[in-house]
C-alpha positions in Angstrom: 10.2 5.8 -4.6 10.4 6.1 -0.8 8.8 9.7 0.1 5.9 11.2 0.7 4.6 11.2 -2.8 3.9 7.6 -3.0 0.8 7.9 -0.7 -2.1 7.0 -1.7 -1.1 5.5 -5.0 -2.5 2.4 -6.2 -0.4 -0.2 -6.9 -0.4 -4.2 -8.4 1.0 -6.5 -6.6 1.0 -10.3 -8.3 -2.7 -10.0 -9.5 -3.7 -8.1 -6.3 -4.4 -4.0 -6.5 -4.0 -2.1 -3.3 -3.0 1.4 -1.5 0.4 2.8 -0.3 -0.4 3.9 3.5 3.0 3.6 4.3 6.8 3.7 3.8 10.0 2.8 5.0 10.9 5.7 8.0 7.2 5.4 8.8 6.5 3.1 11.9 6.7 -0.4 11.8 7.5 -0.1 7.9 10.9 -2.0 7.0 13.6 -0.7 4.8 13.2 -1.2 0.5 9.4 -1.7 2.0 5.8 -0.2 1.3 2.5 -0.8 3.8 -0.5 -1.7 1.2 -3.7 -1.3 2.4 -5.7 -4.2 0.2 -9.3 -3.5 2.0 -8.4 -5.6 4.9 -9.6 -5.0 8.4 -8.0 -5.9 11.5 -9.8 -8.9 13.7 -12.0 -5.8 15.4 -13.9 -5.1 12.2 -12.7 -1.6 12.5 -8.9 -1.4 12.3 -7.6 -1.1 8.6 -5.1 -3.7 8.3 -2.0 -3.4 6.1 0.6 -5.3 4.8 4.1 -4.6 4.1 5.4 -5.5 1.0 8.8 -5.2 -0.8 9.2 -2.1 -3.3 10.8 -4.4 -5.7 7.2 -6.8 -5.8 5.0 -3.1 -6.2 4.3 -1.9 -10.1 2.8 1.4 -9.8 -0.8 1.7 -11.4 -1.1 5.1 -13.4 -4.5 4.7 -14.5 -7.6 4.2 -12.2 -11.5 4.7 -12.0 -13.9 7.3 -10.3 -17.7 6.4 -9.9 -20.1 7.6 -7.3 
């Protein structure tokens, strides 16, 4: 899935969980790629930092956790 609808999903890559923030067609994302968003910030302490990952490596998670 290479649209819109994938953000925001959380997926497992490996034993890692993260976010889709990006696609391919989306800046600096390559083709048969998504950016995951893991928690990482950038060396400023500020800057979310996110990795790009192929789509074949990502396994959507359908099932997830609220709590306040």
């Amino acid at each position: 899935m290479t649209t819109a609808k994938v953000l925001g999903q959380f997926v497992r890559v490996g034993s890692d969980v993260g976010v889709i923030v990006g696609y391919y067609g989306m800046p600096d994302v390559p083709e048969d790629h998504y950016a995951i968003w893991y928690g990482q910030l950038a060396a400023d302490g500020v800057t979310p930092s996110a990795r790009t990952v192929p789509v074949e490596h990502c396994v959507l998670v359908d099932k997830h956790e609220f709590y306040h």
